[in-house]
Backbone as CSV, one residue per row, in Angstrom:
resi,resn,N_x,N_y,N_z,CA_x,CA_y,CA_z,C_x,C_y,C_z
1,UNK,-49.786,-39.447,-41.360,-49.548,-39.693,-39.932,-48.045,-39.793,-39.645
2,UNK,-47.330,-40.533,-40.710,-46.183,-40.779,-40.199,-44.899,-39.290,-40.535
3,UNK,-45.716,-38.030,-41.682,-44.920,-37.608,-41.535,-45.727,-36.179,-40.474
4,UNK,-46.202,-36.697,-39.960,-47.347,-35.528,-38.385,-45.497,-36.136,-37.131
5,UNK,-46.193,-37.464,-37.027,-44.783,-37.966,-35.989,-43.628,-37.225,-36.236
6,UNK,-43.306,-37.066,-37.465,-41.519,-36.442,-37.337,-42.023,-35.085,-37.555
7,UNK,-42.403,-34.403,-37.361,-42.344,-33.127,-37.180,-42.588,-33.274,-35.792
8,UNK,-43.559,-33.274,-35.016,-43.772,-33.940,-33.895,-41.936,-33.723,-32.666
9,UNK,-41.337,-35.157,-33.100,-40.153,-35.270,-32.959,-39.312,-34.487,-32.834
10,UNK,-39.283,-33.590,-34.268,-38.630,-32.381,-34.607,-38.323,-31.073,-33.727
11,UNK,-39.432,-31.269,-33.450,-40.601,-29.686,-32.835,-39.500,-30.258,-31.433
12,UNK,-39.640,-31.300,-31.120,-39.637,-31.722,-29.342,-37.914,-31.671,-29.191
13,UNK,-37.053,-31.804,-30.245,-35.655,-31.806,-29.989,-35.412,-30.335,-30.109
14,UNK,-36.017,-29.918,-30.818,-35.430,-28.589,-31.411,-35.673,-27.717,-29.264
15,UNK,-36.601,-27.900,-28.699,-37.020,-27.396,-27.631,-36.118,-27.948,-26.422
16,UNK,-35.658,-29.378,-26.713,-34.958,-29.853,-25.763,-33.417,-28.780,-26.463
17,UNK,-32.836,-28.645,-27.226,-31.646,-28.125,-27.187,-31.577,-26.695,-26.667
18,UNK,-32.752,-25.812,-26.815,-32.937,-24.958,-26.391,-32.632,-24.996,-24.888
19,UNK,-33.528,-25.514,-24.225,-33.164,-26.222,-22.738,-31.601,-26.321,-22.280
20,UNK,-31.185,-26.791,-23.475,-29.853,-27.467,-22.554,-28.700,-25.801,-22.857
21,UNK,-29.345,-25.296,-23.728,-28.151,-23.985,-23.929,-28.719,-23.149,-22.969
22,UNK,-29.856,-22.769,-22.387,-30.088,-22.063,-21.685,-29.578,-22.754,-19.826
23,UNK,-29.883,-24.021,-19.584,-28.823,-24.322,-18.570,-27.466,-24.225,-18.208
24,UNK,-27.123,-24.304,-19.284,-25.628,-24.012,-19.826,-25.175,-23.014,-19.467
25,UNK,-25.775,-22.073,-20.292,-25.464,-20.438,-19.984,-25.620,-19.752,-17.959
26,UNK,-26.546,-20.669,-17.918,-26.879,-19.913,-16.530,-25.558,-20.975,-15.812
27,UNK,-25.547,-21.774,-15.441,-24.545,-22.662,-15.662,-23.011,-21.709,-14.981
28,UNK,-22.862,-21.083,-16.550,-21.219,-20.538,-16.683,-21.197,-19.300,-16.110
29,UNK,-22.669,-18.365,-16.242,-22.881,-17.363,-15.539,-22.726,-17.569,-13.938
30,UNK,-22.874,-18.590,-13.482,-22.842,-18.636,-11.992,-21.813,-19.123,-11.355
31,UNK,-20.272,-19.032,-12.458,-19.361,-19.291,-12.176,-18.209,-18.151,-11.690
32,UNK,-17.314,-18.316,-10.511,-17.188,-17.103,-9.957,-15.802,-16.537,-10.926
33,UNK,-15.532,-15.418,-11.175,-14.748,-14.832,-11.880,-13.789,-15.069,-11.496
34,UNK,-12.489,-15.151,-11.981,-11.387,-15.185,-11.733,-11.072,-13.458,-11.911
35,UNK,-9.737,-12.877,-11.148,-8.701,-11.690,-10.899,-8.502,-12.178,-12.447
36,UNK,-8.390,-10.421,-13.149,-7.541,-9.905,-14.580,-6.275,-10.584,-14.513
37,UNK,-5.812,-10.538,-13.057,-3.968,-10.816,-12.693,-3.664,-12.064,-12.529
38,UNK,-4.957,-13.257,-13.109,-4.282,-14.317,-12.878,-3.526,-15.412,-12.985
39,UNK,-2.977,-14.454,-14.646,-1.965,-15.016,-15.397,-0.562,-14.785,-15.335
40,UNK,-0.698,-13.595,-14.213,0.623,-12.947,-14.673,1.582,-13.275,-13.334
41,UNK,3.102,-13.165,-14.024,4.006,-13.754,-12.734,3.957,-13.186,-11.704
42,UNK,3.743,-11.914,-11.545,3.934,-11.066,-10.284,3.044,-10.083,-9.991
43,UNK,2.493,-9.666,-8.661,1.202,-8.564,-8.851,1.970,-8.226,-7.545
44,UNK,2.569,-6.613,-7.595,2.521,-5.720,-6.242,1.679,-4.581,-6.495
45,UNK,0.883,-4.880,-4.713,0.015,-3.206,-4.910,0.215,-2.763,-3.197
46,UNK,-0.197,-1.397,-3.267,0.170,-1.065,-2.345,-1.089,0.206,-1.533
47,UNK,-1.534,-0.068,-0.545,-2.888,1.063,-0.439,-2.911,1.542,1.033
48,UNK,-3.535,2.612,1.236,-3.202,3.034,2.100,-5.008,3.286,2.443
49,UNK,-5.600,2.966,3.565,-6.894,2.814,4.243,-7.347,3.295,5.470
50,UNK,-8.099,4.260,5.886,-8.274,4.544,7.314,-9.387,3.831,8.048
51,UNK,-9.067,3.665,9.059,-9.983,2.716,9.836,-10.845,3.017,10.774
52,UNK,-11.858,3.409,10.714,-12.687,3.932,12.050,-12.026,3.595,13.441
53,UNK,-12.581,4.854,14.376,-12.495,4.210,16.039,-13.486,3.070,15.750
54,UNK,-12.973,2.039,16.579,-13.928,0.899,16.956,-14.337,0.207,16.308
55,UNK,-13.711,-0.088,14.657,-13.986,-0.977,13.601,-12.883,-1.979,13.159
56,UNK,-13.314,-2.566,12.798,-12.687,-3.874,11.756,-13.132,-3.882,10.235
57,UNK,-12.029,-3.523,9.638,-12.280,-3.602,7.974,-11.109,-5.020,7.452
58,UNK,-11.313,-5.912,6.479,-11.362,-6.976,6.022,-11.375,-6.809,4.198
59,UNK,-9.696,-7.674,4.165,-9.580,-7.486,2.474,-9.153,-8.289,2.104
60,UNK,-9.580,-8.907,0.960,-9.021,-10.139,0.239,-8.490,-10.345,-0.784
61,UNK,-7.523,-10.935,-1.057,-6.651,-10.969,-2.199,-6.498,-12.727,-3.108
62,UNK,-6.354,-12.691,-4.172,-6.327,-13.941,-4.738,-5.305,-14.567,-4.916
63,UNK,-4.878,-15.656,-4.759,-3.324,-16.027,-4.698,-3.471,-17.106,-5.852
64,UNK,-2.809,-17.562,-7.046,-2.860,-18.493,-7.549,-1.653,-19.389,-6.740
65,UNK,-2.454,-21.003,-6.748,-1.531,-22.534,-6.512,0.040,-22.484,-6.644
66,UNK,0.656,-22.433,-5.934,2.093,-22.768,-5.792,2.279,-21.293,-5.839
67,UNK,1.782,-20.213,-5.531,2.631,-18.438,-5.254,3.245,-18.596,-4.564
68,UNK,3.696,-17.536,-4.145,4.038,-16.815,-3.029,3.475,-15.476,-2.459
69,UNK,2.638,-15.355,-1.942,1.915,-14.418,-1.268,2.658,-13.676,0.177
70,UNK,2.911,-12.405,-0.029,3.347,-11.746,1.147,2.540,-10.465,0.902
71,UNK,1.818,-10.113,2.409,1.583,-8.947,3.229,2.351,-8.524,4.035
72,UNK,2.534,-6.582,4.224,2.756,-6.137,5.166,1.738,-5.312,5.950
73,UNK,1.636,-4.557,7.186,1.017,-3.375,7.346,2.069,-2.818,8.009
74,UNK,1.261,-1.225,7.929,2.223,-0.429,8.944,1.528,0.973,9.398
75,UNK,1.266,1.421,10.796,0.078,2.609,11.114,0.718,3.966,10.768
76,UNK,0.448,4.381,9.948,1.161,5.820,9.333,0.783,6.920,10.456
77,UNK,-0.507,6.847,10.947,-0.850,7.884,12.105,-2.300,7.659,12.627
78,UNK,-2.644,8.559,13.720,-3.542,8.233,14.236,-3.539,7.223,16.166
79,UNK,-4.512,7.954,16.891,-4.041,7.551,18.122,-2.647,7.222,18.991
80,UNK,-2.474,5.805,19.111,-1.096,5.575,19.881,-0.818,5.162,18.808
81,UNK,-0.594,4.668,17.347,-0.110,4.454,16.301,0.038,2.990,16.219
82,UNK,-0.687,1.936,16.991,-0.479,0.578,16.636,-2.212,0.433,16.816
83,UNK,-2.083,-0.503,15.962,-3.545,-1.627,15.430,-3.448,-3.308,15.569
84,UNK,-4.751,-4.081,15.512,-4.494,-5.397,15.451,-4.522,-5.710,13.803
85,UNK,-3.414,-6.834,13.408,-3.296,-7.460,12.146,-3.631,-8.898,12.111
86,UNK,-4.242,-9.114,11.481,-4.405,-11.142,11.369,-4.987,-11.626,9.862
87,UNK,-4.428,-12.383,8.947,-4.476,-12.825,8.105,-4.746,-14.373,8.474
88,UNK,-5.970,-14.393,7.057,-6.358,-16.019,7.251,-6.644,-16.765,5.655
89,UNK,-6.023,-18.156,5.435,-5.748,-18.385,4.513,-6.857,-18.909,3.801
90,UNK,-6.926,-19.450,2.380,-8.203,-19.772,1.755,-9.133,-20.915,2.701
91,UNK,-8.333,-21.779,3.209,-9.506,-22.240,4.245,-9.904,-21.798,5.214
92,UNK,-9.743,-20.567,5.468,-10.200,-19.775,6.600,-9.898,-19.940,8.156
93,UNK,-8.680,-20.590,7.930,-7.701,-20.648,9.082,-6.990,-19.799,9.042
94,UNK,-6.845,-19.027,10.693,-6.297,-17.969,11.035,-5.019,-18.231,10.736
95,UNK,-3.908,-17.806,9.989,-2.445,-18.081,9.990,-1.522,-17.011,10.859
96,UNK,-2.182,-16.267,11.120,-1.062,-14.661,11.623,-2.032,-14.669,12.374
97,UNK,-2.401,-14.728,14.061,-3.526,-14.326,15.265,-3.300,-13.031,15.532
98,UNK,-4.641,-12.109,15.312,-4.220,-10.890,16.317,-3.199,-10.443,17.166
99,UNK,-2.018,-9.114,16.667,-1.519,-8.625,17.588,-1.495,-7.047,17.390
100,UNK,-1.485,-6.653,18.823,-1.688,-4.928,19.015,-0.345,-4.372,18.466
101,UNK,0.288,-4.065,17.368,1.276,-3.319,17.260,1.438,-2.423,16.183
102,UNK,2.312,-1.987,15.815,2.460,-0.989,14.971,2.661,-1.630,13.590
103,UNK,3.262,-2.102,12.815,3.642,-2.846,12.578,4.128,-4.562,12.332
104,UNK,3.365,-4.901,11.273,3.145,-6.654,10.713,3.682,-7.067,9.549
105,UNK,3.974,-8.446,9.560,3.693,-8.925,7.670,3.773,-10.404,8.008
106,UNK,3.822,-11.128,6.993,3.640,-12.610,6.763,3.927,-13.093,5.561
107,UNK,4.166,-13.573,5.135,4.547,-14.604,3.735,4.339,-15.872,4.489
108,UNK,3.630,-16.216,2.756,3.580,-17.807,2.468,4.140,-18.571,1.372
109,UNK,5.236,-19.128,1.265,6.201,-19.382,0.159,5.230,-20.298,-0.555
110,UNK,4.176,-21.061,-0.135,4.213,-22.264,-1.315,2.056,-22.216,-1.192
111,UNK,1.723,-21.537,-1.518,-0.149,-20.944,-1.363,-0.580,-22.343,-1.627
112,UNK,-1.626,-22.812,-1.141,-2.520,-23.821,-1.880,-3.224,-23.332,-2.836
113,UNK,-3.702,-21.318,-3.158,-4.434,-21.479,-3.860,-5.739,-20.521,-3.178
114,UNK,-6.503,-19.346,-3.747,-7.429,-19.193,-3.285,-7.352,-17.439,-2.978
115,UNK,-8.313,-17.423,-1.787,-8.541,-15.934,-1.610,-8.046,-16.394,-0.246
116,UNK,-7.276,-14.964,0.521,-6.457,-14.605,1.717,-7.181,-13.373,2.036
117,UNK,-8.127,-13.632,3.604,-8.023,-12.177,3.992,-7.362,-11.786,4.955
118,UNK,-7.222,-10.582,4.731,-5.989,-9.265,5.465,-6.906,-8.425,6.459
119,UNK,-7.063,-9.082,7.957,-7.702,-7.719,8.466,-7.107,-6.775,9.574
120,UNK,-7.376,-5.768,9.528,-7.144,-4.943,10.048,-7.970,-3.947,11.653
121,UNK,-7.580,-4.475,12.770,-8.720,-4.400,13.846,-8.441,-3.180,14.453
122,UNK,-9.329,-2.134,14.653,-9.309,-0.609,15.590,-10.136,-0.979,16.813
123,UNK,-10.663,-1.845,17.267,-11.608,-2.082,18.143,-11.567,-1.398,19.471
124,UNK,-9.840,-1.919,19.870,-9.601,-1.121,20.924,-9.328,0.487,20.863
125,UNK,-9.469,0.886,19.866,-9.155,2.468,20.126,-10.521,3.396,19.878
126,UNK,-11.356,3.212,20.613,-12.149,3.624,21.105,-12.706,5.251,20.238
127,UNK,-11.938,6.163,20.255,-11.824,7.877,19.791,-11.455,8.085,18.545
128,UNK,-10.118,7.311,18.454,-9.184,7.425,17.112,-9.194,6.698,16.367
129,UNK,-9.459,7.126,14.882,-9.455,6.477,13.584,-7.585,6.243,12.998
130,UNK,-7.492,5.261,12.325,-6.005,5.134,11.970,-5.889,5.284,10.558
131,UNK,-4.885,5.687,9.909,-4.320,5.630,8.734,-3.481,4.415,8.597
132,UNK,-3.780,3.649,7.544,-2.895,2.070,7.424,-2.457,1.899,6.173
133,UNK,-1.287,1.722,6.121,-0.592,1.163,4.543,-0.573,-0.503,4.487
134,UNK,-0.968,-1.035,3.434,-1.035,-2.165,2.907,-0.444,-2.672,2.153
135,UNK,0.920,-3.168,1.741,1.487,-3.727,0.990,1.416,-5.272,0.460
136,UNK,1.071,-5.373,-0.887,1.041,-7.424,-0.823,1.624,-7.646,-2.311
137,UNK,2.100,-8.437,-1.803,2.678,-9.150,-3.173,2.120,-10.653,-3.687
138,UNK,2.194,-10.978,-4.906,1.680,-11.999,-5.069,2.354,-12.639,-6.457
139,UNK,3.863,-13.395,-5.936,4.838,-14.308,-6.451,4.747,-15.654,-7.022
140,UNK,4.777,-16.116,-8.340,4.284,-17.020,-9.519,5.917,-17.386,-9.736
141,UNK,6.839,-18.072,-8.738,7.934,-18.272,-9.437,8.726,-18.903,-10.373
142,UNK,7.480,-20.144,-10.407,7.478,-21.273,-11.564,6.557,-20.737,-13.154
143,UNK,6.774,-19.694,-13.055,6.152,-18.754,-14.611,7.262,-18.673,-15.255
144,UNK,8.476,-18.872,-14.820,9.910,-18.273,-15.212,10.072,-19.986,-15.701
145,UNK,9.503,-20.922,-15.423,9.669,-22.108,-16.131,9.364,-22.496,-16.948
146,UNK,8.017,-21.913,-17.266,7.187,-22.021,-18.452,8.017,-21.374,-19.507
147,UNK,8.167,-20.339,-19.602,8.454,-19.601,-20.304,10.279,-19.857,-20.961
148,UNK,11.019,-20.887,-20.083,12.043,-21.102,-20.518,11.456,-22.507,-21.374
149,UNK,10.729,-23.134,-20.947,10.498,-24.706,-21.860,9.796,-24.017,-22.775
150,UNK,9.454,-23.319,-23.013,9.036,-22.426,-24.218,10.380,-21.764,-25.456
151,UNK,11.453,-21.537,-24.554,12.497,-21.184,-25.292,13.439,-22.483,-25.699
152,UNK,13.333,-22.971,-24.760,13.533,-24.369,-25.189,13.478,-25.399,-26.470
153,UNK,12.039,-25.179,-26.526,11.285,-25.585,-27.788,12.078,-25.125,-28.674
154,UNK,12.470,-23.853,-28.842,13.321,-23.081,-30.227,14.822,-23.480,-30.337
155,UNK,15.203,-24.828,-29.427,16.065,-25.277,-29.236,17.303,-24.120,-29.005
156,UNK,17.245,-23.654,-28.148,18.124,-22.791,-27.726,18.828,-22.938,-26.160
157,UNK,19.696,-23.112,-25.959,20.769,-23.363,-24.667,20.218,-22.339,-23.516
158,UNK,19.300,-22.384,-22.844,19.066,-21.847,-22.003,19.037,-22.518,-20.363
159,UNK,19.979,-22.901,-19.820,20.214,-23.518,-19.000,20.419,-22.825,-17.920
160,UNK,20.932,-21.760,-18.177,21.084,-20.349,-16.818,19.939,-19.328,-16.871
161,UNK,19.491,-19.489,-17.766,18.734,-18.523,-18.153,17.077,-18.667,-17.042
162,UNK,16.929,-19.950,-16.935,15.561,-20.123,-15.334,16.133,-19.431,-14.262
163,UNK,17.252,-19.560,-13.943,17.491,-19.212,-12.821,18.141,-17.893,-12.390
164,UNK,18.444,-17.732,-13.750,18.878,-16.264,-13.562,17.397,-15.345,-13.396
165,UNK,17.097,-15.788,-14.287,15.329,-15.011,-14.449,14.595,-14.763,-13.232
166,UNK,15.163,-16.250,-12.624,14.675,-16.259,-10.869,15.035,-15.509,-9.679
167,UNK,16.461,-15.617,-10.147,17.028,-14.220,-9.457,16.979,-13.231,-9.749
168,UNK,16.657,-12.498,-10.612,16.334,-11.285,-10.834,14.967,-11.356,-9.982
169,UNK,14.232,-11.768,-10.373,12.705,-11.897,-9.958,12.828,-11.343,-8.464
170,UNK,13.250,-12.313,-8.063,13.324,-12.360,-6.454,14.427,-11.179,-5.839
171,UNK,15.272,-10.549,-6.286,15.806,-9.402,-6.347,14.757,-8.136,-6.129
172,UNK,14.098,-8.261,-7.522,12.939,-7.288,-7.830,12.152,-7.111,-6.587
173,UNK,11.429,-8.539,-6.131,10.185,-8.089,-5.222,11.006,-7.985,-3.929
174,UNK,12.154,-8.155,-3.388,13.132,-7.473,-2.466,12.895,-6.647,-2.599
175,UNK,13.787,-5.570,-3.584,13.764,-3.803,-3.636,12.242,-3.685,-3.378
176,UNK,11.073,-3.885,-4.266,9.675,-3.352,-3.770,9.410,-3.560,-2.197
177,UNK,9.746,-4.730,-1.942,9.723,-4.689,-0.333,10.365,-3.376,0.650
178,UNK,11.574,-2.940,0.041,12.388,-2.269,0.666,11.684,-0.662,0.309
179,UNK,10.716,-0.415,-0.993,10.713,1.083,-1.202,9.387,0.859,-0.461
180,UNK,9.084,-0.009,-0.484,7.394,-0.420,0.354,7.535,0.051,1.557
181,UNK,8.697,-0.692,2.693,9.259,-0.139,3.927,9.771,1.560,3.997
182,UNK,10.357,2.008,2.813,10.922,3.122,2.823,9.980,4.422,2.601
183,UNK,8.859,4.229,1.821,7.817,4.913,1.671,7.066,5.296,2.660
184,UNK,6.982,3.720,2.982,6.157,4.009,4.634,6.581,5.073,5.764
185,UNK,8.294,4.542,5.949,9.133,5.369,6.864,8.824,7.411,6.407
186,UNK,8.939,7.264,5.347,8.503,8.643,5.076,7.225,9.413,5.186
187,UNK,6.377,8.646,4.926,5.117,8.932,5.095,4.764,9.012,6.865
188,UNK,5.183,8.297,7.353,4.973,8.527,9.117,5.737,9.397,9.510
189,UNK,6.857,10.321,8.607,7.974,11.273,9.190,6.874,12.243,8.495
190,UNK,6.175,12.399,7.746,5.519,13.360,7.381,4.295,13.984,7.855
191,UNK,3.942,13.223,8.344,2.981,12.482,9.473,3.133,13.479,10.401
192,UNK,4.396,12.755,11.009,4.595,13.087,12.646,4.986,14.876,12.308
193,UNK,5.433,14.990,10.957,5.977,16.811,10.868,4.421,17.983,10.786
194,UNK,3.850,16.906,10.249,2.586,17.692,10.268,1.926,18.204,11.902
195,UNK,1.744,16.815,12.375,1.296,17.096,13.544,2.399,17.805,14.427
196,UNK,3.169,18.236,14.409,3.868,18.750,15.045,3.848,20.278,14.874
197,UNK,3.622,20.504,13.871,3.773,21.546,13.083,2.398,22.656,13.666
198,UNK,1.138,21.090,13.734,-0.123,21.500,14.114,0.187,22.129,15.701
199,UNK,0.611,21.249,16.413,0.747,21.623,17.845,1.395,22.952,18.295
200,UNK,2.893,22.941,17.334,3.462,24.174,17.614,2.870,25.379,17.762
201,UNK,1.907,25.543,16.377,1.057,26.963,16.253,-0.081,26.887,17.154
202,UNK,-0.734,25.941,17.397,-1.825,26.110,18.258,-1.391,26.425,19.878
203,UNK,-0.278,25.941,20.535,0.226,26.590,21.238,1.183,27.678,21.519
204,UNK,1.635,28.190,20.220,2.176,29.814,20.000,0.712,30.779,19.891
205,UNK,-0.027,30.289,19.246,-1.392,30.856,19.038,-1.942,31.504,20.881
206,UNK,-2.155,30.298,21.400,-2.088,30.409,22.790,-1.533,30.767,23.812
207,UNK,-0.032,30.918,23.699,0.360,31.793,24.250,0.559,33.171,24.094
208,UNK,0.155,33.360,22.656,0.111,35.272,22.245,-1.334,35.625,23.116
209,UNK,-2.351,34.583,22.961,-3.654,34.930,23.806,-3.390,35.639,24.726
210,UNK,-2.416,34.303,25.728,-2.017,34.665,27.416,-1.288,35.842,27.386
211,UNK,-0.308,35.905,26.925,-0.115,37.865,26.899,-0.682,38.889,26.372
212,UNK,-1.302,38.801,25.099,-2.059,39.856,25.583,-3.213,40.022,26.669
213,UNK,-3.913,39.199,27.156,-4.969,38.944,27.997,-3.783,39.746,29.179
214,UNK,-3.012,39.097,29.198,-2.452,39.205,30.752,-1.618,40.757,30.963
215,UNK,-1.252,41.263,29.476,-1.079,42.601,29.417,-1.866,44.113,29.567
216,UNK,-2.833,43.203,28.757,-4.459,44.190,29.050,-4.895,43.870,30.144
217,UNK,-4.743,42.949,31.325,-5.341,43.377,32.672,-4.554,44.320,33.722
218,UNK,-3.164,44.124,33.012,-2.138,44.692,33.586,-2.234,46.170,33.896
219,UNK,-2.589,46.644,32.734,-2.653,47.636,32.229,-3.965,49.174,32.633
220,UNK,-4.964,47.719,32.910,-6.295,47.868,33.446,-5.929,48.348,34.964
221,UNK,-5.772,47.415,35.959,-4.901,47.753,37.334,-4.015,48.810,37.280
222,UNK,-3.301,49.237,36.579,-2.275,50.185,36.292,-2.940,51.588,36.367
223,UNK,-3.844,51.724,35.707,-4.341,53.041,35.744,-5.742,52.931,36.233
224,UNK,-5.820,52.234,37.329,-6.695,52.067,37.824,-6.174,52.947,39.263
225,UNK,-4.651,52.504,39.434,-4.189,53.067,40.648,-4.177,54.348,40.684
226,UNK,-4.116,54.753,39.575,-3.946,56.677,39.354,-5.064,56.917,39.171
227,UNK,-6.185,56.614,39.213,-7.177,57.215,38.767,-7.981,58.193,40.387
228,UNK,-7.282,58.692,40.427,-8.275,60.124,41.546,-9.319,60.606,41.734
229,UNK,-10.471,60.331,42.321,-11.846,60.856,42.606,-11.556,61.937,43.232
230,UNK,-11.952,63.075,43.138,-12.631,64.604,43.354,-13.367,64.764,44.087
231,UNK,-13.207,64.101,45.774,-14.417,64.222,46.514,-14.969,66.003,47.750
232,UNK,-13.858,66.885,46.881,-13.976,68.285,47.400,-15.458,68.749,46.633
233,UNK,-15.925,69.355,48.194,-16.953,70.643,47.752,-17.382,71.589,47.659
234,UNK,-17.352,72.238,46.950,-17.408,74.039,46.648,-18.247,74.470,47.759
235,UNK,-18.019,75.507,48.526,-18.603,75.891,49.933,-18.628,77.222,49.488
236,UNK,-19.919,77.779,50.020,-20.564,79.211,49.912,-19.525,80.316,51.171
């Protein structure tokens, strides 16, 4: 009997641990993933999205605690060439309110932390779909600290060395800002050469129509005037 009880026992733990690894697991499975990028000091990307007439598309980005997070947009083409922009922060407070223009951005020097969405509103343009560039950055400037108390450790004099690191840093995502702006500028000159390019021929196209049309009626009337009916009749 007494050795029925410990098996008994046995049988009943061995089932309870089972239990607790399978809670477990579901557990960690239902935990939300973190971004590949969320170790690293700096993440720029840059995308370019078209937007239906009469839609709102919505994008979110992950900011780790103490970043620096900056968006831009800018309407490469399409209709009158401005859209609404409004960004809202991980608590889902609007920080940037809707405005109709061509052109936006925002930074937040010091993030709490979280997901930021970026949207982008066509509502009012009714016909026309837009082309939109998206630029964001996402700035970790205290990574450059870690990594010196790390050099540190190897007891090595690095006393300029945070802040130089910092300035470079912040140098860096300047220029990306600037080829970000400069890319753009090109891409809407390429833009506008295309469509221009489109218009030109479709109205050279149209006016070769109108002359010949207007030559061949010309032409029609023309020998229309000479043309002589024969109304004599041979008489016996």
């Amino acid at each position: 009997m007494h050795s029925s009880a410990t098996w008994h026992k046995l049988f009943f733990g061995i089932i309870l641990i089972v239990l607790v690894n399978i809670v477990t697991n579901q557990v960690v499975s239902q935990e939300v993933p973190k971004p590949w990028y969320e170790n690293l000091p700096a993440v720029a990307m840059d995308y370019k999205v078209h937007i239906d007439a009469g839609k709102e598309d919505c994008y979110h980005q992950y900011v780790q605690p103490g970043a620096t997070f900056y968006v831009s947009f800018s309407v490469v083409r399409g209709g009158d060439g401005m859209a609404g922009f409004a960004v809202r922060n991980p608590s889902g407070a609007i920080v940037k309110p809707y405005q109709w223009q061509a052109t936006a951005d925002y930074t937040d020097q010091v993030s709490p932390g979280g997901y930021y969405s970026v949207c982008i509103d066509n509502q009012f343009s009714r016909f026309a779909g837009k082309l939109v560039n998206i630029y964001i950055t996402v700035v970790k400037y205290d990574a450059w600290d870690k990594y010196a108390k790390e050099i540190e450790a190897l007891q090595l004099n690095m006393e300029n060395f945070t802040s130089t690191i910092g300035t470079v840093e912040r140098n860096i995502n300047d220029m990306l800002a600037y080829q970000y702006h400069s890319r753009n500028r090109e891409a809407r000159d390429y833009a506008l050469v295309l469509d221009n390019n489109s218009y030109i021929q479709t109205f050279s196209i149209c006016q070769i129509l109108v002359i010949v049309i207007t030559c061949s009626v010309q032409v029609f009337f023309v020998r229309k005037l000479f043309n002589v009916k024969d109304n004599s009749r041979s008489r016996i």
